[in-house]
C-alpha positions in Angstrom: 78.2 102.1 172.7 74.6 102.4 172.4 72.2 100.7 170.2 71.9 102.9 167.4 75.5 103.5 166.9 76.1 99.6 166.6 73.3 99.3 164.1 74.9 102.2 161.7 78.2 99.9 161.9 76.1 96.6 161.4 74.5 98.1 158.5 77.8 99.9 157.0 79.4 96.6 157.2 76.6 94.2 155.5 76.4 97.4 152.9 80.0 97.4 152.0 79.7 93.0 152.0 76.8 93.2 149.6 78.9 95.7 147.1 82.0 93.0 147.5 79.9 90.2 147.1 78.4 91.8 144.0 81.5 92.9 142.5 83.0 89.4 142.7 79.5 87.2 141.5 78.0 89.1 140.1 74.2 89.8 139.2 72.7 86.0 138.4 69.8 85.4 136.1 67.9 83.4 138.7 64.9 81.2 137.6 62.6 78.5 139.9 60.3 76.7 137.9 58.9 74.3 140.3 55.5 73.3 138.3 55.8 70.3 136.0 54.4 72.7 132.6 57.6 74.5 133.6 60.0 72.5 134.3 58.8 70.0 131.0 59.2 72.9 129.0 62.3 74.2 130.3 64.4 70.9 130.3 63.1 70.8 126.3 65.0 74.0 125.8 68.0 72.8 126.8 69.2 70.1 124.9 69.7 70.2 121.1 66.6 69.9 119.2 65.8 67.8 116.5 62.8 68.1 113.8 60.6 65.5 111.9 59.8 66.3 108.5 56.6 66.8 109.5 57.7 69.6 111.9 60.2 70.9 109.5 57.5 71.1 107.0 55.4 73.4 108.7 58.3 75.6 110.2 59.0 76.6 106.9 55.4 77.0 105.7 54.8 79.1 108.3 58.1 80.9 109.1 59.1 79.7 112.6 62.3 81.0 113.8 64.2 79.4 116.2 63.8 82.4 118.9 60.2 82.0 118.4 60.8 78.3 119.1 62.8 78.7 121.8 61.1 82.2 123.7 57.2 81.5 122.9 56.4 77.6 122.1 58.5 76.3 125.2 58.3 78.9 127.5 54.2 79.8 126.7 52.7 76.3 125.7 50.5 74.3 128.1 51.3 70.9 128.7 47.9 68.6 128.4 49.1 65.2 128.4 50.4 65.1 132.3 49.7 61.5 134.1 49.6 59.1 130.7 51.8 56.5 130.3 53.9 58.6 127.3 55.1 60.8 129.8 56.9 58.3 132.1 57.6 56.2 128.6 61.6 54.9 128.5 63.9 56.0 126.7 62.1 59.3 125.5 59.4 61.0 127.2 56.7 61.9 124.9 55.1 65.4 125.4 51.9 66.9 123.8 51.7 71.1 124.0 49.1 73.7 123.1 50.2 77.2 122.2 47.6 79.4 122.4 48.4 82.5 121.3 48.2 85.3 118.7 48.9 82.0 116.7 47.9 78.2 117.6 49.6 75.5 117.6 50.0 72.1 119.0 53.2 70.5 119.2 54.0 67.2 120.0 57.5 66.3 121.2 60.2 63.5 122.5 62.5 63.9 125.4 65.1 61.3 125.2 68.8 61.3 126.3 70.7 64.8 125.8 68.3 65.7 123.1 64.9 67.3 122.0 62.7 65.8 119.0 59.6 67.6 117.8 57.8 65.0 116.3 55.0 67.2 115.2 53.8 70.8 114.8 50.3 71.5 113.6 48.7 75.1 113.4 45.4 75.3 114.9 43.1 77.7 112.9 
């Protein structure tokens, strides 16, 4: 058998193991976030979230949905308070974020056990 006949059966068999595999996993929403902004803002998302009156003040004032919440404050903000004491604080994290935007806002929230509290939300004119 010669070399390019074994390659069209290498590549008919890793063709038809990539359809099986596919067929029994299925696609898979993959996402790395290996910088700390990320990963800060990304382990926020997760657990249930919590509001001050202060923050629930201003959600309503200014109409804040929770997909808003959720797909533009902790997926776009920056992160300014890396390497202070508040971030390595016990038992909640304290993080300070700027969204800057269409609209501006600076939110300060807590990272404690299984849960998310946003201590404050101010917008920025």
């Amino acid at each position: 058998m010669n070399f390019w006949k074994r390659l069209r059966f290498y590549l008919i068999g890793v063709s038809i193991g990539v359809v099986f595999v596919l067929f029994f996993f299925g696609p898979r929403a993959v996402s790395c976030s290996y910088f700390p902004n990320s990963r800060a803002l990304e382990e926020a998302k997760i657990y249930p979230m919590s509001f001050s009156e202060q923050a629930q003040a201003t959600i309503q004032s200014e109409g804040i949905d929770s997909i808003f919440l959720k797909n533009e404050l902790f997926k776009r903000s920056k992160i300014t308070n890396f390497g202070t004491h508040e971030v390595r604080a016990t038992p909640c994290r304290t993080y300070r974020a700027q969204y800057r935007q269409e609209k501006s806002y600076d939110l300060v929230y807590q990272m404690c056990k299984k849960q998310t509290i946003i201590v404050e939300l101010t917008k920025v004119n």
